[in-house]
N, C-alpha and C positions, 0 to 999 in steps of 0.2 A: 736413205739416199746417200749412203757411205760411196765414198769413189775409190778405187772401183770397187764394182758390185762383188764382193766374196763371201763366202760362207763362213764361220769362225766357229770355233768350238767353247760355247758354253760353260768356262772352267767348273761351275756347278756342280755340273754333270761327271765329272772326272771321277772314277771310282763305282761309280752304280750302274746300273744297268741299259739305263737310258745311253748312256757312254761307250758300251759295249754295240748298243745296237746303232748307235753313230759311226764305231769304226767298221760294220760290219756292213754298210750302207753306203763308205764309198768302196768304188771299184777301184779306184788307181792305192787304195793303202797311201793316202795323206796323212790320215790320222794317225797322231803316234801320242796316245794316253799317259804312258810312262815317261814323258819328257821331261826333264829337270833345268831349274833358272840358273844358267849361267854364265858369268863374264866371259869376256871374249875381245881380244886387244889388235884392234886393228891398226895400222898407219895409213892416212889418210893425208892429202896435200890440201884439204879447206873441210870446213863440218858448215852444213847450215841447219840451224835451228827453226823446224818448222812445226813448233810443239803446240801451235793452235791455241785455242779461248776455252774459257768453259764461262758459265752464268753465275754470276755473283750471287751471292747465299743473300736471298730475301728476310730470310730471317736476321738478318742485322740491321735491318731498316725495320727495328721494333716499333714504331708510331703508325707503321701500316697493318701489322697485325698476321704476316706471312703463317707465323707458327701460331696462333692462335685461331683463327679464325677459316675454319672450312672451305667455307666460299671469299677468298682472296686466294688465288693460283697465280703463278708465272706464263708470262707469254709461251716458253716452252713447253709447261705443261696444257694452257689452252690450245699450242698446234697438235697436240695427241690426242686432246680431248676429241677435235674437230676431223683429226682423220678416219675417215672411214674403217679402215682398219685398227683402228684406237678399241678403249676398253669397251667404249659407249655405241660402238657403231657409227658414231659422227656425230651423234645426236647430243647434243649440246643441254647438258643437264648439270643440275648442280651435284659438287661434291657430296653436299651435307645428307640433304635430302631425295637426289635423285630427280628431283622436281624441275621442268624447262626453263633453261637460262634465257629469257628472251630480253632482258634489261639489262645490258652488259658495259660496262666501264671500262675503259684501256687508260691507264696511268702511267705516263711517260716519263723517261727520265731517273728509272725508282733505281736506286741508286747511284747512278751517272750525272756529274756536273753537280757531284755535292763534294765539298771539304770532309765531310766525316765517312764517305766510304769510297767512290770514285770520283777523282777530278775530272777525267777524261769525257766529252762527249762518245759514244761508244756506237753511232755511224748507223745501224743497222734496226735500230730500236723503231722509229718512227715509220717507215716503209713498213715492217710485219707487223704494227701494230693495225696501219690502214687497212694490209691487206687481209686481217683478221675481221673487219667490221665486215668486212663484205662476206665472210664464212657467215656472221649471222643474220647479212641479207639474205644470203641462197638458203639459208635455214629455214627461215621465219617469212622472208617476204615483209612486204610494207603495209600499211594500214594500222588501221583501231588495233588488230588482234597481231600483227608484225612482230618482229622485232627491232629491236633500237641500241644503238652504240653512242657512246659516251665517250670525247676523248679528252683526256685531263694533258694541256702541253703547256712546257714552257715555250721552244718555238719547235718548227715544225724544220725536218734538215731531207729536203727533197732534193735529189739534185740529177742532171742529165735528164735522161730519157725520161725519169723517173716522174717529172716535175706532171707533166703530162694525166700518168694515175691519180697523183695527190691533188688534182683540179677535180679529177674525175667523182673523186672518194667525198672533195670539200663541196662538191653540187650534189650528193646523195639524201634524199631526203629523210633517211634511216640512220644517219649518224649525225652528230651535234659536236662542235668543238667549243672546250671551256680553255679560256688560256690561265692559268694556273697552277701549282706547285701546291699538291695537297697536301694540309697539313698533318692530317691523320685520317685512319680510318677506324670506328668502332662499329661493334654489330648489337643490332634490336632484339629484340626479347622472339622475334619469327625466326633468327640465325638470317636476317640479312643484313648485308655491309652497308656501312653508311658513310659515304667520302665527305669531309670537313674539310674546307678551306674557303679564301678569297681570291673570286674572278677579278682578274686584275682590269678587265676590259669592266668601269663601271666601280668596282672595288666596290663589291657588297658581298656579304659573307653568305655561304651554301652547307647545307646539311643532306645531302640527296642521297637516295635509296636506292640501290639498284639490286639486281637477284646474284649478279655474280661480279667480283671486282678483277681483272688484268693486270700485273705489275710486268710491265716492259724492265727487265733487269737488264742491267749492262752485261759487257766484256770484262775481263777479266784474264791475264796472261795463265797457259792453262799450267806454267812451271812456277808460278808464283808459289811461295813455299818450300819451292826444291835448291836447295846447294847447285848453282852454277858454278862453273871455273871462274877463277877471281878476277880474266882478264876482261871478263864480258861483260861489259858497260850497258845500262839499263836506266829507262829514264824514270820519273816518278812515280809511276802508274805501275812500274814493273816490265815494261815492254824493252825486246830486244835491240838498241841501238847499233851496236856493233862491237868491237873489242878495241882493248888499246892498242893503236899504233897502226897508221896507214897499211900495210903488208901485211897484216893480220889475217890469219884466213880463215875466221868465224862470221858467219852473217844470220839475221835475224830476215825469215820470211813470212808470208804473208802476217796470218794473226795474230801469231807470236811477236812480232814486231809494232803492231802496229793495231787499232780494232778498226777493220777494213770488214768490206763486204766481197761477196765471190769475185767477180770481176775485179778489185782490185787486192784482192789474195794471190789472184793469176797474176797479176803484172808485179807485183812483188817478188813472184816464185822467179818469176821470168830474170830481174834483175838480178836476184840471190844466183842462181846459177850461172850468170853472165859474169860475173864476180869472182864465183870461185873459180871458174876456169880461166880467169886471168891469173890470178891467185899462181893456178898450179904450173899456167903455163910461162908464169915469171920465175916461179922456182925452179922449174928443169931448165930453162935458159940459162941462170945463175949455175947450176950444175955441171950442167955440160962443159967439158975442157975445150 
């Protein structure tokens, strides 16, 4: 679902044969195999930064068991498991053993709104996690033989239109909400996951079984890591604030700035651009004799 829809070339492939018969496959001679990486120094009147999220490494939230444990996957790999064009054909099976996930856990929050890896609420986690339970209604169906979702939340961040589904999803009688912050996960001697913690609703403590466990992992700025210019101001999280000094002509848009969902990605791009053409169109006024 890349925007826009383009084709790309598979750096893999660069040098073999399959590479060969990619440039020979298009008609217009786009492809050019011998291409080499290099700088290239433009001048520009505003840059905006729209370098996007990527999914915080599960495996640092070691008390859940992401690198360990088979059957504990990320939300983004449960949307590939479930697309039909995925490995599995859509068919919702476990890692380990191949065998029908129809007991499935969604764990919210996993990493997001903790002190030791993301502060940040990260916006987008609780809607894909809802709309994942219903992949395993349309799977499995309800009843004795059904299947059943499990959602582990501290709260629930539905908002707008949105509130509407998440009624939808909380009257479903194939998914159950725990409010809770799990503390760990470990797996039984069958390789299934077993989520440890205390339902705050009652405060009595759970050990429950399920065949596949969900970690909704946060956002994460996707330049964190990378040497920025030194003017560009960045808040705790890592996220692009803006640069120093009002007339600055550096902006930070949608995810990159901010863990935002599509629609407010777009009105982000929208203001970034709004911005910079005041930007540039303050500087040729200043120019102009």
């Amino acid at each position: 679902m890349a925007y826009p829809q383009r084709y790309v070339i598979d750096a893999s492939i660069v040098g073999t044969p399959d590479g060969e018969k990619a440039k020979a496959a298009c008609k217009v001679g786009a492809v050019d195999l011998e291409m080499q990486e290099e700088t290239v120094a433009i001048k520009v009147g505003a840059v905006i930064w729209a370098t996007g999220w990527k999914p915080y490494d599960a495996a640092k939230i070691q008390p859940y068991g992401y690198d360990r444990f088979a059957n504990v996957i990320t939300s983004l790999e449960f949307e590939r498991l479930a697309d039909p064009h995925g490995p599995t054909g859509g068919k919702l099976l476990r890692p380990s053993d191949g065998k029908e996930a129809k007991d499935i856990a969604f764990i919210q929050c996993a990493g997001s709104r903790d002190e030791n890896h993301l502060r940040h609420c990260s916006r987008i986690c609780c809607m894909a996690s809802l709309k994942q339970t219903q992949y395993v209604r349309e799977a499995w169906g309800e009843g004795e033989n059904g299947g059943k979702s499990t959602v582990y939340y501290i709260d629930i961040r539905a908002i707008d239109r949105l509130e509407d589904f998440c009624q939808k999803v909380q009257k479903d009688a194939t998914v159950r909400f725990v409010k809770s912050k799990v503390a760990k996960i470990v797996e039984d001697k069958q390789g299934n996951p077993v989520a440890h913690g205390v339902d705050t609703e009652g405060y009595h403590r759970y050990a429950t079984t399920h065949d596949l466990i969900v970690l909704a992992v946060g956002m994460e700025p996707e330049a964190n890591g990378i040497r920025l210019p030194d003017d560009i101001l960045l808040d705790s999280s890592g996220f692009i604030e803006g640069c120093k000094g009002i007339d600055e002509g550096m902006f930070g848009a949608g995810a990159a700035s901010s863990p935002l969902d599509v629609n407010r990605s777009v009105q982000s791009a929208t203001a970034a651009a709004l911005r910079a053409i005041k930007v540039i169109h303050k500087t040729a006024a200043t120019e102009t004799p």
